[in-house]
C-alpha positions, 0 to 999 in steps of 0.5 A: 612809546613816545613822550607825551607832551605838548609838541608831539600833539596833533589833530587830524581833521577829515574832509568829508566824513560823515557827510554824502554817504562816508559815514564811519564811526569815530571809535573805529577810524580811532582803531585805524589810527592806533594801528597806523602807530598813533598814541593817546587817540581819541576823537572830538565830536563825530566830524572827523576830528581826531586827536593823537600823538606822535614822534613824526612830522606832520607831512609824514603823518598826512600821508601815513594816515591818509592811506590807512583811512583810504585802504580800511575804508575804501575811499579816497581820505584827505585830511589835515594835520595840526599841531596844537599850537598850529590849532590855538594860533587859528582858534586866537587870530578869529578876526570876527566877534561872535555873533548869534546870526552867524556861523564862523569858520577856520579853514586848514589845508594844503601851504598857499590854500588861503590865499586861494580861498580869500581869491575864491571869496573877492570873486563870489556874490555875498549874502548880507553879513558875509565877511571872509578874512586873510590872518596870516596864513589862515582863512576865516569865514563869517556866514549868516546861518541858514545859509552856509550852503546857499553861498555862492563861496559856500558852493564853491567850497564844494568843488571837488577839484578842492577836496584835496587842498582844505577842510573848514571847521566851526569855530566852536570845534576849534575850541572843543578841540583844544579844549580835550588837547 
């Protein structure tokens, strides 16, 4: 057993779970993570947020992970993998004030995928109050509620080319998140 301390926490966060028919309960994709070698697992929520700790790097664990979901649950998995301190430099850097009418989202992903994003979002017809913000190497996204899948950038997020390369949480899960880390 490794040592449990700060630099060895991370959160995996999935792309698709429970939305479009990849319904899996969190207790047992928490089971597949312990049997992929992960310690201290428990999950936040039940959107696919896993919590875990390990001695691996990162990159290493992405793809570990990734086949174990992919092999236990015959579907394609993507997740993202985070350190703790990854998740409270998102959750610190929110460029926007929060706002009752709007829903604000960080994004994770593959290096490079927030610029991509910002390029999506120039591009896209906005609803009113709609803001999207570059923060170093992180992508914000503000949406006036109700209309997150109305969005022309909110569609575009759909694409399935993009499954792969990011996934968008609330902001509010970011502070769950930390909050049981």
């Amino acid at each position: 057993m490794g040592v449990f301390n700060a630099d060895n926490q991370f959160c995996a966060f999935l792309r698709g779970v429970n939305v479009k028919g990849t319904n899996m309960k969190m207790a047992e994709v928490c089971s597949v993570f312990k049997r992929a070698g992960m310690q201290n697992v428990s999950s936040v929520l039940a959107s696919g947020n896993i919590l875990f700790s390990s001695e691996r790097r990162a990159q290493e664990l992405k793809q570990t992970l990734e086949k174990a979901m992919s092999d236990h649950f015959s579907y394609e998995a993507y997740l993202f993998v985070k350190s703790r301190q990854e998740i409270e430099t998102i959750f610190r850097e929110i460029p926007f004030e929060t706002d009752s009418r709007y829903h604000i989202y960080g994004f994770v992903g593959v290096d490079g995928v927030a610029k991509m994003l910002m390029s999506e979002f120039d591009k896209s017809k906005k609803a009113l109050g709609e803001a999207a913000q570059l923060v170093d190497c992180n992508f914000y996204w503000k949406v006036p509620k109700g209309n997150t899948l109305d969005s022309e950038f909110g569609k575009i997020l759909g694409i399935k080319n993009l499954k792969s390369s990011f996934t968008s949480r609330n902001i509010n899960t970011f502070e769950k998140v930390l909050k049981k880390m």
